[in-house]
Z-matrix of the N, CA and C atoms (Angstrom, degrees):
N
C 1 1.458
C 2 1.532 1 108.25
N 3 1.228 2 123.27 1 118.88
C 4 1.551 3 132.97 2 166.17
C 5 1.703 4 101.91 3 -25.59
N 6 1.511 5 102.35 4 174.71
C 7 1.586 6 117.81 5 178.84
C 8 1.618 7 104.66 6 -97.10
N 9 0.991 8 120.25 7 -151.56
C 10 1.566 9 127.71 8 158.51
C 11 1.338 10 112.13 9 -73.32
N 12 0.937 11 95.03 10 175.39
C 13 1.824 12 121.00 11 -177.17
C 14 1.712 13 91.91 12 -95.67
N 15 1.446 14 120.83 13 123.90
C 16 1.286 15 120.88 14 -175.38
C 17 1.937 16 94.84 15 -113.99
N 18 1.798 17 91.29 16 117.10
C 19 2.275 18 91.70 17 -173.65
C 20 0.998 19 100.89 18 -113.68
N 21 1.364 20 135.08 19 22.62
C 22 1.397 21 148.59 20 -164.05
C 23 1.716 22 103.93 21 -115.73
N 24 1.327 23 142.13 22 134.59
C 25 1.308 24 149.01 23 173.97
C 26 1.598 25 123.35 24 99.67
N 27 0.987 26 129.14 25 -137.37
C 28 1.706 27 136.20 26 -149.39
C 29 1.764 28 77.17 27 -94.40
N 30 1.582 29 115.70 28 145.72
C 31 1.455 30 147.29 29 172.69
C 32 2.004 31 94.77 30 -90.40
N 33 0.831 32 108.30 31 -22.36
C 34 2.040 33 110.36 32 178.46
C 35 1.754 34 107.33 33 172.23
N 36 1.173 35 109.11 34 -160.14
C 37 0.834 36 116.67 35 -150.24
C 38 1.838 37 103.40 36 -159.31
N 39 1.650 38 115.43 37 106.95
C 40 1.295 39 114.04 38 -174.27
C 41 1.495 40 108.11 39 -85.37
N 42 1.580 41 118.87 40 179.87
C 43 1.054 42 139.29 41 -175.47
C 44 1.442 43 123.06 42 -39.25
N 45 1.569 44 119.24 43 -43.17
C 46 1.175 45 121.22 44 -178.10
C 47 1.724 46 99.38 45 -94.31
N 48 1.371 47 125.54 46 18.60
C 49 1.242 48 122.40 47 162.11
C 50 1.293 49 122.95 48 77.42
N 51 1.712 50 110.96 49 21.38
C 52 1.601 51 126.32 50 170.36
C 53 1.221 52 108.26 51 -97.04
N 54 1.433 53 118.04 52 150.82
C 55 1.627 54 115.99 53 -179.34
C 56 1.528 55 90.34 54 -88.46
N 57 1.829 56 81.05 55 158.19
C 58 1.782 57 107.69 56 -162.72
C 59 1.798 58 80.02 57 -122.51
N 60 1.597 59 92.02 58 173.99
C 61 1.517 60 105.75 59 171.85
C 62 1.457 61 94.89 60 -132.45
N 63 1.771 62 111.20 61 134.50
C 64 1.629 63 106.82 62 170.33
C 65 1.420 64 105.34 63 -122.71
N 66 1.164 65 89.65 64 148.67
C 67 2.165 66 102.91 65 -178.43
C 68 1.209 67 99.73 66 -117.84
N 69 1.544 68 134.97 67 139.81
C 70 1.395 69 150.22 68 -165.73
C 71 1.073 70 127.37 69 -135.27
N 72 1.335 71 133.02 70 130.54
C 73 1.415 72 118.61 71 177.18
C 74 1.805 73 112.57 72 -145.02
N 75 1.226 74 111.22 73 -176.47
C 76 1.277 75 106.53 74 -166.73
C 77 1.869 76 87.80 75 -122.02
N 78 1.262 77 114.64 76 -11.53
C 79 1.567 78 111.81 77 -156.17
C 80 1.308 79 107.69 78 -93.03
N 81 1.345 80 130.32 79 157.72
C 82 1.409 81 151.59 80 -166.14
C 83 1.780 82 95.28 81 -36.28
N 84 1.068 83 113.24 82 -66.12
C 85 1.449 84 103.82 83 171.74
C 86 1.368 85 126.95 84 -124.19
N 87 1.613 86 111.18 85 140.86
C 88 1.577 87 107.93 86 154.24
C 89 1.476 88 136.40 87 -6.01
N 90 1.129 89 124.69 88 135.32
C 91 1.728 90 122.42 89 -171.16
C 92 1.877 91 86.87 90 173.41
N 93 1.618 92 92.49 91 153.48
C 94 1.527 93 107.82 92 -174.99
C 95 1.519 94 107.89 93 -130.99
N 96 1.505 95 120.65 94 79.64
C 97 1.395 96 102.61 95 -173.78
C 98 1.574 97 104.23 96 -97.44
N 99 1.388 98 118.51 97 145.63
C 100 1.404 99 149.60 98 -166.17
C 101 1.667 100 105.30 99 -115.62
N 102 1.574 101 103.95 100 96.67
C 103 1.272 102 106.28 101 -173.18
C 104 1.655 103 111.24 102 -114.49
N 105 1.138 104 116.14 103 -167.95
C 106 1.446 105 124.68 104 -163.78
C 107 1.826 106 118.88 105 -6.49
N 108 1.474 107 91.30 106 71.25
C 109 1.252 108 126.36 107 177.54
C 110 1.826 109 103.54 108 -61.10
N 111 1.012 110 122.43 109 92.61
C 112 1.583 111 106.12 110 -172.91
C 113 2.048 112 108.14 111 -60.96
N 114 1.200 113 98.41 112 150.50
C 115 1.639 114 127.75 113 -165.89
C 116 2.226 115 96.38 114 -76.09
N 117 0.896 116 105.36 115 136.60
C 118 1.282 117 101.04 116 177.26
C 119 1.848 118 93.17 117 -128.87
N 120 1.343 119 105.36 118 175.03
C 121 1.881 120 111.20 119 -166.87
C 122 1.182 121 119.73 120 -71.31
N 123 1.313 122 105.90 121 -25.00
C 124 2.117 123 108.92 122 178.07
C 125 1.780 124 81.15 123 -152.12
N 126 1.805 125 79.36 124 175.39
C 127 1.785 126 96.27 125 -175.03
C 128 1.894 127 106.29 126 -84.53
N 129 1.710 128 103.20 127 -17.97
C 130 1.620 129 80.27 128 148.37
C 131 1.278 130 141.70 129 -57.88
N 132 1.292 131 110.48 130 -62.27
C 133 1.715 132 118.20 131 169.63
C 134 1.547 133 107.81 132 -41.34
N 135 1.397 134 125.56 133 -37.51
C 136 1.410 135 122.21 134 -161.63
C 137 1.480 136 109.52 135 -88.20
N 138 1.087 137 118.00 136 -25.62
C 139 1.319 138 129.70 137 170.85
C 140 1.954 139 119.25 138 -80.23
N 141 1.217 140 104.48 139 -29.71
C 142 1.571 141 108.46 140 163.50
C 143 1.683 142 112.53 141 -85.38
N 144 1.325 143 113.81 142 -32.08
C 145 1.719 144 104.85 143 178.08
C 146 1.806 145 94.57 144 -75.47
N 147 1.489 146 147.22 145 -34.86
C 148 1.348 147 156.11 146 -162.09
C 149 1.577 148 86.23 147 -66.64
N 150 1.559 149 125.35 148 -74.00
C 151 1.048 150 151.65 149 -161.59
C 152 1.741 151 97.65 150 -59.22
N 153 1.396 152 125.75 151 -76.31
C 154 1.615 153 120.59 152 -176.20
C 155 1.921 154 116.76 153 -75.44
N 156 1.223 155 111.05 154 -34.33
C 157 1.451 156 120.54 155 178.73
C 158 1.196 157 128.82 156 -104.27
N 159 0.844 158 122.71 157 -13.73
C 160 1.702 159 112.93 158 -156.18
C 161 1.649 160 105.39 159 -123.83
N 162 1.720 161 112.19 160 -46.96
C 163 1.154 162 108.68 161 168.08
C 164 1.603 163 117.56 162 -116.42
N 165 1.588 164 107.22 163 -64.08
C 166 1.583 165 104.67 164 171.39
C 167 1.260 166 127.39 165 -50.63
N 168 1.312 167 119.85 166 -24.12
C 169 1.614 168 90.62 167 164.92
C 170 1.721 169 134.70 168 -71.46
N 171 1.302 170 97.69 169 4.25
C 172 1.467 171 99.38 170 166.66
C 173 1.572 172 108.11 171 -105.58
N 174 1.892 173 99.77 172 125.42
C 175 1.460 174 91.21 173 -165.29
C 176 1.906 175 115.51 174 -81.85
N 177 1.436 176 112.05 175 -4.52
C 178 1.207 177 108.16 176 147.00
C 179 1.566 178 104.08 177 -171.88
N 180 2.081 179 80.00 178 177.26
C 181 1.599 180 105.27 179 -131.09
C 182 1.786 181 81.10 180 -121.54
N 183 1.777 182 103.12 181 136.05
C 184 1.331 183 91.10 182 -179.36
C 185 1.493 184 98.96 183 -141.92
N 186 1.853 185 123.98 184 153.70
C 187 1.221 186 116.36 185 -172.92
C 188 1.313 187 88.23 186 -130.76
N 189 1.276 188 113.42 187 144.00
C 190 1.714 189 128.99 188 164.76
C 191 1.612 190 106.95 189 -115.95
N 192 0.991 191 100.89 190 -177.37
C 193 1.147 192 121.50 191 -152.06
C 194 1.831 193 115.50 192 -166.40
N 195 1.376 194 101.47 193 87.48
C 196 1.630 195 104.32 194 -165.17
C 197 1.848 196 102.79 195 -109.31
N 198 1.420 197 102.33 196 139.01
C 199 1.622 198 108.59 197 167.57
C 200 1.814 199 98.29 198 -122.62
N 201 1.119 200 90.05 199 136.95
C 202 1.802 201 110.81 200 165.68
C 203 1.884 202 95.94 201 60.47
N 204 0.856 203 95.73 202 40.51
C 205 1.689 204 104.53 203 166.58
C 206 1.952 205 104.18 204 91.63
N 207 0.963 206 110.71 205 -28.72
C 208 1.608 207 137.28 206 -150.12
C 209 1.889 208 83.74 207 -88.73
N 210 1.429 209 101.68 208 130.35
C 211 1.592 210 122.07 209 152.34
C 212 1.053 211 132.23 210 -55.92
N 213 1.604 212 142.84 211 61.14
C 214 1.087 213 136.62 212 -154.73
C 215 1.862 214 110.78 213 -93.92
N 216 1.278 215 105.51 214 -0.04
C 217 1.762 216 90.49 215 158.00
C 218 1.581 217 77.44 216 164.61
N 219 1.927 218 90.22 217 145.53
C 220 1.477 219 113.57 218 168.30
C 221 1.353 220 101.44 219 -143.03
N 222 1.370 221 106.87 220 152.91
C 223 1.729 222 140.83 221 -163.33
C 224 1.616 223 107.12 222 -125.17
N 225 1.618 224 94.88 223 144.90
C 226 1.756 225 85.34 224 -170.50
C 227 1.385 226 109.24 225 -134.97
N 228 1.150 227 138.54 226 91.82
C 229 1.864 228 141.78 227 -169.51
C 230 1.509 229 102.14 228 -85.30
N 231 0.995 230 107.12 229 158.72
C 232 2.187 231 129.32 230 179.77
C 233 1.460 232 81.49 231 -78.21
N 234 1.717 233 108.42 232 146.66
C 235 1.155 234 116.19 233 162.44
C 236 1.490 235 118.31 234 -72.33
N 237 1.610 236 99.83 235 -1.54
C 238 1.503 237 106.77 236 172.16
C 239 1.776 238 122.77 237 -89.06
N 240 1.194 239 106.90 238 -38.21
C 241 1.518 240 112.38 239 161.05
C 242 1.542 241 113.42 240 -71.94
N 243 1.440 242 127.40 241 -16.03
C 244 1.584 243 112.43 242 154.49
C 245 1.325 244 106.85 243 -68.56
N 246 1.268 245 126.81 244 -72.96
C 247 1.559 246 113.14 245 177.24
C 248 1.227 247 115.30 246 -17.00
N 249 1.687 248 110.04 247 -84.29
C 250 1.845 249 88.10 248 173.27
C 251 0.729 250 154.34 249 -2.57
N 252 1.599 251 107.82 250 -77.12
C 253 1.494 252 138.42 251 163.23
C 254 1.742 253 113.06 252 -6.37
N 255 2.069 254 89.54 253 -74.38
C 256 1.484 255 114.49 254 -140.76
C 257 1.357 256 94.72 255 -105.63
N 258 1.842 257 137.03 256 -15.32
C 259 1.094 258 110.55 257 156.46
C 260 1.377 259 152.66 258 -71.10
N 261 1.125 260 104.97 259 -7.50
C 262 2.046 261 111.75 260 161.86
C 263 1.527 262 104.22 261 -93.53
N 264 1.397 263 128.69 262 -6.10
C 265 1.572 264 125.05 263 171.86
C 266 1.843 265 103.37 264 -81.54
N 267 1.412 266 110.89 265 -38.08
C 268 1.546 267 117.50 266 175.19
C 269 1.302 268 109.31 267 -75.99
N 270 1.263 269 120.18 268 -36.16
C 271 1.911 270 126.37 269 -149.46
C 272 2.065 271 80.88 270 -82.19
N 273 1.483 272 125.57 271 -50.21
C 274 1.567 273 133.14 272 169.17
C 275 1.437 274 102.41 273 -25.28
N 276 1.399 275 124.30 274 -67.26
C 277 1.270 276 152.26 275 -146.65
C 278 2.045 277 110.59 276 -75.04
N 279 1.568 278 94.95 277 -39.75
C 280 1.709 279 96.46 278 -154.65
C 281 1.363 280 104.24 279 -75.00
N 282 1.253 281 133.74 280 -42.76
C 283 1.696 282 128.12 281 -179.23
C 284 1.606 283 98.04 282 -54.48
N 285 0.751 284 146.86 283 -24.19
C 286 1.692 285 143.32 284 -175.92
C 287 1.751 286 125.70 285 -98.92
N 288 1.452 287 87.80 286 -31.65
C 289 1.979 288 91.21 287 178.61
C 290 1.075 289 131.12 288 -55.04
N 291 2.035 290 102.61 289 -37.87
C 292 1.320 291 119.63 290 149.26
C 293 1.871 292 136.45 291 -20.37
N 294 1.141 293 89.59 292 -54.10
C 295 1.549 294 93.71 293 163.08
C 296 1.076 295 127.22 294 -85.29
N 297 1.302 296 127.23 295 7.86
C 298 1.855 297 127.06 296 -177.65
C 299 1.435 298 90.60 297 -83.36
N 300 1.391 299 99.78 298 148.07
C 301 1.643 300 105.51 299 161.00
C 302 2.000 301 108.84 300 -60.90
N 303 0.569 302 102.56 301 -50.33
C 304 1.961 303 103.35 302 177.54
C 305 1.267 304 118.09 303 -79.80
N 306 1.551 305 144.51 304 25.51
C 307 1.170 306 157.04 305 178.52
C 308 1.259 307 119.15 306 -2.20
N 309 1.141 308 129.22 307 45.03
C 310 1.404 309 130.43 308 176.27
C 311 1.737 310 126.05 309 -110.16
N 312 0.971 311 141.22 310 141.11
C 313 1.628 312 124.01 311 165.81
C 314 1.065 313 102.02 312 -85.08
N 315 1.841 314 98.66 313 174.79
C 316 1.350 315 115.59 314 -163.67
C 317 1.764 316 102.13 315 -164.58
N 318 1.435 317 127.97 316 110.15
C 319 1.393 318 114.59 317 177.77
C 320 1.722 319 101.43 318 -129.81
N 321 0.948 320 151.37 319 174.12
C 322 1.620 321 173.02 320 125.61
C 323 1.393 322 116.42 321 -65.46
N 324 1.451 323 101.07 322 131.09
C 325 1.661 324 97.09 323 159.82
C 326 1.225 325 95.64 324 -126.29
N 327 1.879 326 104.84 325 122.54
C 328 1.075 327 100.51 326 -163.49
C 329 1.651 328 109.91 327 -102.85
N 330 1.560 329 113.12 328 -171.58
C 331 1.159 330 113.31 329 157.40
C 332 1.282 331 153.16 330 6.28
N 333 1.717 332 105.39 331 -65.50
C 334 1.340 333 111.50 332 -169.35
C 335 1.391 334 94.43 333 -105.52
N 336 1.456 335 116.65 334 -8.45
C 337 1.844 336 97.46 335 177.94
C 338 2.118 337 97.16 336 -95.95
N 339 1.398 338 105.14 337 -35.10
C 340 1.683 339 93.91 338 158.07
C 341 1.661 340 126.39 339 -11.36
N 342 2.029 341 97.24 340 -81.30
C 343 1.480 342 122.29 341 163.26
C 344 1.837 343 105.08 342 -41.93
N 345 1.321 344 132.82 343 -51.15
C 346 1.032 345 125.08 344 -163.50
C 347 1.495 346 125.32 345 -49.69
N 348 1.866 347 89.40 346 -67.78
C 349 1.400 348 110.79 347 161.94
C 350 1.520 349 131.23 348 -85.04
N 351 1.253 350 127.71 349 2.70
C 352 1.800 351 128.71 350 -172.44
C 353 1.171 352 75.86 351 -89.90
């Protein structure tokens, strides 16, 4: 009998054989939302697991965008310009998540910073 289903790590794996992260959607446009971000104890810790695990270690980040099953365009950002991006959208977020019953962050890179940086 197989092991578990492992949903945790790299979405694929590019050419030079580093895991990538891909974000998908079915909707009018491209967007990368990054959800149940687990909560770490201060915004140091949260900013070094953001920074080595969660986003930068994937050295890039790609969003497609499919109609009628079919790939109709994908975009590709540095796992370093996601960091950017999404750490003052998370760093906004972390003094408060604490109190949600579901304690997790959650930020988007949306659209027009996609176009900005892809």
């Amino acid at each position: 009998m197989p092991g578990p289903t492992m949903y945790a790590g790299a979405d694929g794996i590019n050419e030079q054989g580093q895991p990538v992260e891909y974000k998908s959607t079915t909707g009018k446009k491209c967007q990368g939302s990054y959800t149940g971000i687990s909560v770490q104890k201060d915004w140091r810790e949260q900013e070094k697991y953001l920074v080595t695990e969660k986003l930068g270690k994937y050295p890039e980040h790609y969003y497609n965008r499919f109609e009628d099953g079919k790939l109709t365009e994908s975009w590709k950002l540095s796992g370093k310009k996601v960091v950017d991006i999404l750490l003052p959208k998370l760093a906004k977020k972390f003094d408060t998540v604490s109190q949600q019953k579901d304690p997790r962050l959650a930020a988007t890179v949306t659209w027009k910073e996609i176009q900005e940086y892809g």
